[in-house]
C-alpha positions in Angstrom: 0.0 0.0 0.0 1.1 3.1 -1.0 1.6 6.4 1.2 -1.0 8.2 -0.6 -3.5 5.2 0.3 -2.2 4.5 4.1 -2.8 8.3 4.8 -6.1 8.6 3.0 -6.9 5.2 5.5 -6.1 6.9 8.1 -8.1 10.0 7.9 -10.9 7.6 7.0 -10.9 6.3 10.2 -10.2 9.4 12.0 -13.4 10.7 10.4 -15.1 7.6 11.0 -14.1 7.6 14.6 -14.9 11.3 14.7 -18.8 10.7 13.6 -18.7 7.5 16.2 -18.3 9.8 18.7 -20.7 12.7 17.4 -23.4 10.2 17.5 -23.0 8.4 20.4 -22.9 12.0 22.2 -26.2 13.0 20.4 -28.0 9.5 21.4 -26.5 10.4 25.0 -28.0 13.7 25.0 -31.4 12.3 23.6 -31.6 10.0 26.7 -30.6 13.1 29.0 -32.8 15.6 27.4 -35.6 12.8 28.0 -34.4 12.3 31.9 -34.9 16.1 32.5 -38.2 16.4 31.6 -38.8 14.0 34.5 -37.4 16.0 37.0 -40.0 18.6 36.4 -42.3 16.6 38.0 -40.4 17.7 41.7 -39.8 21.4 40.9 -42.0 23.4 42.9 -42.4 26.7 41.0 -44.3 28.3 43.8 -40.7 28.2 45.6 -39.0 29.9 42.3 -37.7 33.7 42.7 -39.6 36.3 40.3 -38.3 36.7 37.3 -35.8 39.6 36.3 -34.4 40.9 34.1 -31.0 40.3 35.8 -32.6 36.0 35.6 -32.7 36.9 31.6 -29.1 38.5 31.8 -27.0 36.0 33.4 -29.4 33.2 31.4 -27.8 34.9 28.2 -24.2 35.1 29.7 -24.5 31.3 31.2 -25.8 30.4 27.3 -22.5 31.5 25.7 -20.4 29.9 28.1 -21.8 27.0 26.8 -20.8 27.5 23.6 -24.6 29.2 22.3 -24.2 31.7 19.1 -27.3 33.1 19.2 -30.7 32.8 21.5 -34.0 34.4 21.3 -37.0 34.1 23.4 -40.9 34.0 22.4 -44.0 32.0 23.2 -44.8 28.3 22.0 -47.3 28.0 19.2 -49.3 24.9 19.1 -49.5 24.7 15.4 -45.5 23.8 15.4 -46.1 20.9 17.6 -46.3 17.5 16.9 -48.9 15.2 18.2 -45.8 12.7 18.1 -42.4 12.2 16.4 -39.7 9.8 16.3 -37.5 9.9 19.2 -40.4 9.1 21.4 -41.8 12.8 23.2 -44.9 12.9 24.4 -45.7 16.3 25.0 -48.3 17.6 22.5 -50.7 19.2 26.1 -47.5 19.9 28.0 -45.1 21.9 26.6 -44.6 24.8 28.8 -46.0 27.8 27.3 -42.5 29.7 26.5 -39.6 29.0 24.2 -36.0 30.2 24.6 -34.6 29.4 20.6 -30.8 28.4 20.4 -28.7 28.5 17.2 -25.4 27.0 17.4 -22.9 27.4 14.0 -21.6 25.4 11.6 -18.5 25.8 10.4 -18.0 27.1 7.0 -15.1 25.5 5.8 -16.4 22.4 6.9 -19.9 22.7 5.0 -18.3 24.0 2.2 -16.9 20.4 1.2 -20.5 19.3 0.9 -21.7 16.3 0.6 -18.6 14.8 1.3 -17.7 13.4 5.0 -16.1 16.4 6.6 -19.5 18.3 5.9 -21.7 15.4 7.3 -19.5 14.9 10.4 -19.5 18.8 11.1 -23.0 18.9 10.6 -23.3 16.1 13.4 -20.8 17.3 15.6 -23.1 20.3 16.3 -26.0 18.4 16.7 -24.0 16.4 19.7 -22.9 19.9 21.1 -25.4 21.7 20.8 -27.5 19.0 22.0 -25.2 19.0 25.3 -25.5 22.8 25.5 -29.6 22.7 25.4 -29.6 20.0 28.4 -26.9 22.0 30.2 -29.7 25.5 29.9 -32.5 23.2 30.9 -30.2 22.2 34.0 -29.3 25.9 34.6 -32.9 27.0 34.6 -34.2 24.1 36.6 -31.5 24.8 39.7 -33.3 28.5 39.3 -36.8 27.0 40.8 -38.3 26.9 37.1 -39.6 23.8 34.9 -37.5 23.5 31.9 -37.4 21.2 28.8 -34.6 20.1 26.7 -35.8 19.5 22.9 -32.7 18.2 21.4 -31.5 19.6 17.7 -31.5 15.8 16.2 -35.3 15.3 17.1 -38.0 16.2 18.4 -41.6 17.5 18.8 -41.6 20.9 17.5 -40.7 22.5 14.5 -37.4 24.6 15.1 -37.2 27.0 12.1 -40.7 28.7 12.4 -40.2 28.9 16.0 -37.0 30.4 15.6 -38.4 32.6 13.1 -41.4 33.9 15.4 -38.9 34.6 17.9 -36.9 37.2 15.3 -33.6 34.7 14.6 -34.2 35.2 10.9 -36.5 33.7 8.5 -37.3 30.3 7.3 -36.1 29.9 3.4 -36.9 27.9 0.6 -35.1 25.0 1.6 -36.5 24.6 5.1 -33.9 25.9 7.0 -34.1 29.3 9.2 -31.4 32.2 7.6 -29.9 34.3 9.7 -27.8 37.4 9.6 -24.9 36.2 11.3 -24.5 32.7 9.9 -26.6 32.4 6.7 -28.4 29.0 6.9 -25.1 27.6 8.3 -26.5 26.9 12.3 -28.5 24.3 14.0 -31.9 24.9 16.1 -33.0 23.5 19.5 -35.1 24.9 22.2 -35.5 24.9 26.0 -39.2 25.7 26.8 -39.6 27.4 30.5 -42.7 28.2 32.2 -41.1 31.8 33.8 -42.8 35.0 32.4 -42.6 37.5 31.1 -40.0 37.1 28.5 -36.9 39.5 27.4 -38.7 42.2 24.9 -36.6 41.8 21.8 -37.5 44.2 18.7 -38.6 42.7 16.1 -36.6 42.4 12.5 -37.7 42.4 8.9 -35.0 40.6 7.3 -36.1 40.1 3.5 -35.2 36.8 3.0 -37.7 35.1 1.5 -37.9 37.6 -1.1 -34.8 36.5 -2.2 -35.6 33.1 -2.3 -38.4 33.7 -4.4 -35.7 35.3 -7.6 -32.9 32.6 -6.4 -34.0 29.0 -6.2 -30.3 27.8 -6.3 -30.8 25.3 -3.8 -33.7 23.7 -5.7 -31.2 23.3 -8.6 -28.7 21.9 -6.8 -30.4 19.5 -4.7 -29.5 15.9 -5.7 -33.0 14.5 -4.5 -35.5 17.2 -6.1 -36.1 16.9 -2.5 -36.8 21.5 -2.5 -40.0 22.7 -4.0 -39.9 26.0 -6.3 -40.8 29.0 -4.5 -44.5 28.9 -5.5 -44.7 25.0 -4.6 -46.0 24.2 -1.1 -46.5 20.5 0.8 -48.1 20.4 4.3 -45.8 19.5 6.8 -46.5 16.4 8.7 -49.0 17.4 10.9 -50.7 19.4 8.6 -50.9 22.8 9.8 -47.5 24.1 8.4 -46.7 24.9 4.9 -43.2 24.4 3.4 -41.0 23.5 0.3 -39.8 20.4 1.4 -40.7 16.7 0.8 -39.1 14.9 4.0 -39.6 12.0 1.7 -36.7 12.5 -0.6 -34.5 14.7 1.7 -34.3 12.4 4.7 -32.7 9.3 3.0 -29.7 11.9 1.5 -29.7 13.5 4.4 -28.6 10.1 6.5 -27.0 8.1 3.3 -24.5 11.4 3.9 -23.9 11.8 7.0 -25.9 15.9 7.0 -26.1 15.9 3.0 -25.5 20.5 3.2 -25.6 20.9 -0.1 -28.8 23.2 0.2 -26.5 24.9 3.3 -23.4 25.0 1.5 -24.6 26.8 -1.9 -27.0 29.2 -0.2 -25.7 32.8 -1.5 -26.7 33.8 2.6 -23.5 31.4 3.6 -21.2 32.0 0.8 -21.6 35.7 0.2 -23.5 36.9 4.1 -26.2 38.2 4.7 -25.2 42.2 4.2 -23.8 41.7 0.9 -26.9 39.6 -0.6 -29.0 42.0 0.8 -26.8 45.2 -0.4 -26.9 43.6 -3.7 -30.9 43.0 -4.6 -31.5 46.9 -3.3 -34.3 47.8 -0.2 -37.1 47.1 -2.7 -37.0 43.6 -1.8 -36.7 44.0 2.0 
């Protein structure tokens, strides 16, 4: 065997050994996320300080530490919850009634060598970490006298885009994914629902996204799967009471055959280019 084939071996296995570990931490964190939901059932939130805006503050600063990009906060809507999914939640009556959003990146580099491995194992190494970072919130807020629930990035019963969208992070794009400013579609979504109130007041953000979408449609050419709808195509997601441009269908089995597939996230002029730029480019009109 030649050098050239011993050291592309090796970094076979090291990638190999690298998504081993990414999944075994997200099936960890699954089982964790599932474990703290139980402990609700002994927090007594009559016992739990008021909430202040100092609670929101260090909740922000605790977030980062854990390795959080971006967080937003808004109430639950019911029509982005599943009656049941596939990781096993239960929850459709009793999800607490608000939603702190968390985005964690993706690293360009690595999404750029879509769909090979290194894309597919970045795109799993932040659903283990991020999923770590949720439970680790859900803890925090818990030890603060309030209920908390972990919904980990890899699955579970509500749909994280529009929520993230409702809660200002960006807006949901043609291929199903939320857009931000800062990352483009390059970030993955969980959420910690709590039952404290009020919430931080965050203004609200027109981002002109979509519109954009609507004139692009790159990602519908370059998905391998058909798997993204034209702009002016819609399906009905599963439960039937949110619209979209994806059928789960075709996406899913690329999506897991590669390891995180990205293609849709890696050719997405809001990751390549930013968000500025894009937006500099097609003029206010469009905003």
């Amino acid at each position: 065997m030649g050098k050239f084939q011993m050291r592309e071996l090796n970094l076979n296995k090291q990638m190999l050994n690298e998504l081993m570990k990414s999944l075994s931490q997200t099936f960890e964190g699954v089982k964790t996320a599932k474990k703290i939901l139980k402990r609700n059932e002994k927090i007594d939130t009559t016992q739990a300080a008021p909430v202040t805006d100092e609670f929101w503050a260090d909740l922000r600063s605790y977030a980062k530490t854990v390795g959080i990009n971006v967080i937003r906060f808004t109430a639950m809507d019911e029509n982005f919850i599943f009656e049941e999914e596939m990781i096993g939640y239960h929850v459709k009556d009793g999800v607490l009634d608000n939603a702190i959003v968390l985005g964690m990146e993706m690293k360009k580099d690595a999404i750029n060598q879509a769909p090979e491995p290194t894309a597919g194992n970045e795109s799993m190494r932040v659903y283990a970490e991020l999923g770590n970072a949720t439970n680790k919130l859900a803890t925090y807020i818990q030890e603060h006298g309030f209920q908390a629930q972990a919904f980990h990035p890899f699955g579970g019963p509500i749909l994280y885009p529009p929520m993230a969208e409702k809660a200002g992070m960006g807006e949901v794009g043609i291929n199903g994914l939320l857009i931000t400013r800062e990352f483009g579609p390059r970030l993955r979504l969980s959420i910690v629902t709590i039952n404290a109130a009020p919430l931080p007041h965050l203004e609200s953000v027109s981002f002109g996204i979509r519109a954009f979408c609507r004139t692009c449609g790159l990602c519908v050419k370059k998905c391998p799967t058909q798997a993204i709808l034209p702009y002016d195509q819609k399906v009905k997601s599963i439960n039937g009471k949110y619209i979209r441009n994806i059928e789960s269908e075709k996406c899913f089995p690329q999506f897991f055959k590669t390891h995180g597939c990205s293609i849709c996230i890696k050719v997405c002029p809001f990751s390549q280019v930013g968000y500025e730029k894009v937006i500099a480019k097609i003029g206010p009109k469009m905003k």
